[in-house]
C-alpha positions in Angstrom: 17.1 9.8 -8.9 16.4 12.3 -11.8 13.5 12.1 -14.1 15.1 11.3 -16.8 15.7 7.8 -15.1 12.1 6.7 -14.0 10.6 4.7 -17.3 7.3 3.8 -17.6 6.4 0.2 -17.3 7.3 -2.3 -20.3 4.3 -2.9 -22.0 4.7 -6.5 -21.6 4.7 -6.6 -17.7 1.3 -4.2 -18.1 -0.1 -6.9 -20.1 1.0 -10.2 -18.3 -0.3 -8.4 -15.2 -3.1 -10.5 -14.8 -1.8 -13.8 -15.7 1.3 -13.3 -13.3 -1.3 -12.7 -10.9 -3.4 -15.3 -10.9 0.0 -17.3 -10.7 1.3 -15.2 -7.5 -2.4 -16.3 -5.9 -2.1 -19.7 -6.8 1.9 -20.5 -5.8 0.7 -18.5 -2.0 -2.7 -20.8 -1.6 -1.4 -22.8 0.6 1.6 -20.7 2.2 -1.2 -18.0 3.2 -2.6 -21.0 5.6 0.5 -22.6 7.0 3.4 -20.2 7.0 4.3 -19.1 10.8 6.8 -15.8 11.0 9.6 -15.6 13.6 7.8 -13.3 15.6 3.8 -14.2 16.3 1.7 -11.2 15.5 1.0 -8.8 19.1 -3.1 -8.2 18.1 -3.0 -4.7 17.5 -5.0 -3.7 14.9 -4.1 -3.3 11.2 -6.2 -1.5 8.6 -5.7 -2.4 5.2 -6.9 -0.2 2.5 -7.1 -1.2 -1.1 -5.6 0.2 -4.6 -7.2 2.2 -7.4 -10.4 0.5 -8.7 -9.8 -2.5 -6.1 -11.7 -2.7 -3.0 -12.2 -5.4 -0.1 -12.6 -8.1 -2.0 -9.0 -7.5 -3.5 -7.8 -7.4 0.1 -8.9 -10.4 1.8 -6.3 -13.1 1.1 -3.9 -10.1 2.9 -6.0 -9.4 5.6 -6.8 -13.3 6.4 -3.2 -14.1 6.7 -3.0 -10.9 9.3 -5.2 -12.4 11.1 -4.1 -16.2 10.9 -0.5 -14.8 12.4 -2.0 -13.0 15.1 -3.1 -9.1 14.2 -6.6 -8.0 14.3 -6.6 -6.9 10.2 -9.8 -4.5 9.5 -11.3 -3.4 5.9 -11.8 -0.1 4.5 -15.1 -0.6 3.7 -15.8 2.0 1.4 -16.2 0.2 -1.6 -14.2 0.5 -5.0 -11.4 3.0 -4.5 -12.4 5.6 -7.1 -9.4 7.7 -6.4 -11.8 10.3 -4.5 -9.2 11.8 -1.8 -12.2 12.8 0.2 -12.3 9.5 1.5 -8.8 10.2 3.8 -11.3 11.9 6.1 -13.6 8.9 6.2 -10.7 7.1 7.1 -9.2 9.1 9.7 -12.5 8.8 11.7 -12.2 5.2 11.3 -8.2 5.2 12.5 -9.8 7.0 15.5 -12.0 4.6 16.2 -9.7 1.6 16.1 -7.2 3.5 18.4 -10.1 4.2 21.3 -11.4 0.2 20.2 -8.1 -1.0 20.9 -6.0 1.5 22.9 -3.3 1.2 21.2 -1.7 2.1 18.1 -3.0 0.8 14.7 -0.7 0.3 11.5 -1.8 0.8 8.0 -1.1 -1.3 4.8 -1.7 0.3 1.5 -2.2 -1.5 -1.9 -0.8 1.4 -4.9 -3.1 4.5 -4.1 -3.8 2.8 -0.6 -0.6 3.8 0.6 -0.5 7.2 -0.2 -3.8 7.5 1.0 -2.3 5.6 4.7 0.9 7.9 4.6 -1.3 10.7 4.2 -3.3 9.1 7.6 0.1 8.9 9.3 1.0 12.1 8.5 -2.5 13.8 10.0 -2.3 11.1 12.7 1.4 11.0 14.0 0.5 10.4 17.9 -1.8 6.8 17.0 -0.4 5.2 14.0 2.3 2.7 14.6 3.3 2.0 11.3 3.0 2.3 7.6 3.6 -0.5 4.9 3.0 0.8 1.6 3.1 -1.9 -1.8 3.3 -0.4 -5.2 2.7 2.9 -4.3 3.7 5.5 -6.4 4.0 8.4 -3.4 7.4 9.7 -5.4 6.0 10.3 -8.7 2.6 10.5 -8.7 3.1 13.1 -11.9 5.2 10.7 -13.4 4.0 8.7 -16.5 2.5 5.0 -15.8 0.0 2.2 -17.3 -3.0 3.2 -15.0 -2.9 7.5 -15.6 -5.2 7.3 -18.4 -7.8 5.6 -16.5 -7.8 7.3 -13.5 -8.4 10.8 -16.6 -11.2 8.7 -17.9 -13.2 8.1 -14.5 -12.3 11.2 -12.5 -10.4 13.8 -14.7 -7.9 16.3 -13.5 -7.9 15.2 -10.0 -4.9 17.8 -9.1 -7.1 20.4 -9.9 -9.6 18.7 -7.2 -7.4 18.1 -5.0 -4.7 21.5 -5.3 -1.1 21.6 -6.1 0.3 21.7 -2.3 -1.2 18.3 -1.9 0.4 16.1 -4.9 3.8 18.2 -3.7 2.8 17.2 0.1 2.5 13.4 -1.3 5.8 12.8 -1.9 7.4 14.0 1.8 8.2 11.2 4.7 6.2 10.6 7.5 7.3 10.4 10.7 6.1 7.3 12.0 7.5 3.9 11.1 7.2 3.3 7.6 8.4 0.2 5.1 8.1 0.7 1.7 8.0 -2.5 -0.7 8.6 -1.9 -4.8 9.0 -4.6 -7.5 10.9 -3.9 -10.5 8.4 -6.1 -12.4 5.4 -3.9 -10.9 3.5 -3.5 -14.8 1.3 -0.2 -13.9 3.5 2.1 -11.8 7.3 2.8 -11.9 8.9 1.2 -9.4 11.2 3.9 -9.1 8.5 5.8 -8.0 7.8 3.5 -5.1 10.8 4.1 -2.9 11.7 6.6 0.5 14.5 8.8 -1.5 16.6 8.5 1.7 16.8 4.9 4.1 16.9 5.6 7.7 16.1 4.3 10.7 12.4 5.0 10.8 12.3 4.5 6.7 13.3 1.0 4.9 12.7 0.2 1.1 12.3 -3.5 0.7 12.4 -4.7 -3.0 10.0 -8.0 -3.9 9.2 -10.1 -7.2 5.8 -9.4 -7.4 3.3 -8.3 -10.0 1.2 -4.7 -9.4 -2.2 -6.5 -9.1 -0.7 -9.4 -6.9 0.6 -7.4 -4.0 -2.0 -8.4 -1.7 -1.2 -11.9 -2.2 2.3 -12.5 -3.6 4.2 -14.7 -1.1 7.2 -12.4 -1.2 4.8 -9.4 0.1 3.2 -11.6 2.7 6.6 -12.2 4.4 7.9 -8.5 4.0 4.6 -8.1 5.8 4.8 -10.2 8.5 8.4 -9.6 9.4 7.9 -5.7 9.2 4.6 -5.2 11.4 5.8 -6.3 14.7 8.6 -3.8 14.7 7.6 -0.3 16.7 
């Protein structure tokens, strides 16, 4: 897909962002307690790590169904994600740790920046990481144009400067472990373009949801994807 195709965001799904949801929360209330997937969840352990600005408050409806179907779901616990890519090493010691807690392989779920930041764990981390699920991350086009760019300028500045061109160039190549990669077209801060494994294979599957940005963690749509994904090796 050229550049020339990838569009920003309408403003009106950056501005309904919040009301849509709130919605998405409140229609998944009660699925989040009673919905039971084809395939009951195997107990390994799944670390979930949250979006720009969110942190694991944002994360807990996600990680409460995890655990409700049968996976031992963990928090990043490193507060607000301020977009500070020095917290990837952080995390690898803690996908380390989960590995020796468990013995076994752990998978990652990313929120937006969350997934880039667990593809970027896969990718240092081939031999103990089972599998990836990124939702509304922008791993293709992290130079392209969104609704959240100007923020992330505001708090922390030129962060490819910080973090050096090889990196953001780095970002945007496949893994080699498992990885599912879930977009919405009416995602209101990134381009959902932007969101999306340029080639489908057998280790790489896009899966395209109705969901707001902010609602990913919660968005009954998700939640399946989810839960249908993880026990796959």
């Amino acid at each position: 897909m050229s550049t020339s195709e990838i569009k920003i965001p309408s403003l009106y799904l950056y501005l309904t962002e919040g009301v849509r949801s709130f919605k998405e929360w409140m229609q998944s209330f009660s699925f989040r307690r009673k919905y039971q997937p084809a395939t009951k969840g195997d107990g390994h352990p799944v670390l979930v790590i949250p979006g720009f600005l969110g942190n694991d408050i944002n994360t807990i409806p996600l990680r409460n169904f995890l655990k409700r179907i049968g996976y031992n779901a963990y928090p990043w616990e490193l507060g607000v994600n301020l977009a500070n890519f020095e917290d990837i090493g952080t995390l690898e010691n803690k996908v380390n740790e989960l590995y020796l807690k468990h013995q076994e392989k752990i998978s990652i779920v990313g929120w937006s920046l969350g997934g880039i930041y667990a593809r970027e764990l896969s990718k240092r981390n081939p031999a103990i990481v089972r599998h990836v699920i990124t939702t509304g991350s922008p791993f293709r086009g992290i130079h392209q144009p969104n609704r959240v760019d100007w923020l992330l300028r505001l708090l922390r500045g030129n962060v490819e400067e910080e973090v050096g061109e090889d990196f953001i160039k780095s970002i945007e190549k496949p893994t080699t472990v498992l990885t599912t990669s879930i977009y919405s077209k009416k995602d209101g801060a990134v381009p959902w373009q932007t969101c999306m494994e340029a080639v489908e294979d057998d280790l790489h599957k896009n899966v395209e949801v109705n969901s707001s940005h902010i609602g990913m963690c919660h968005n009954k749509e998700v939640l399946v994807v989810v839960a249908d994904r993880l026990p796959i090796k």
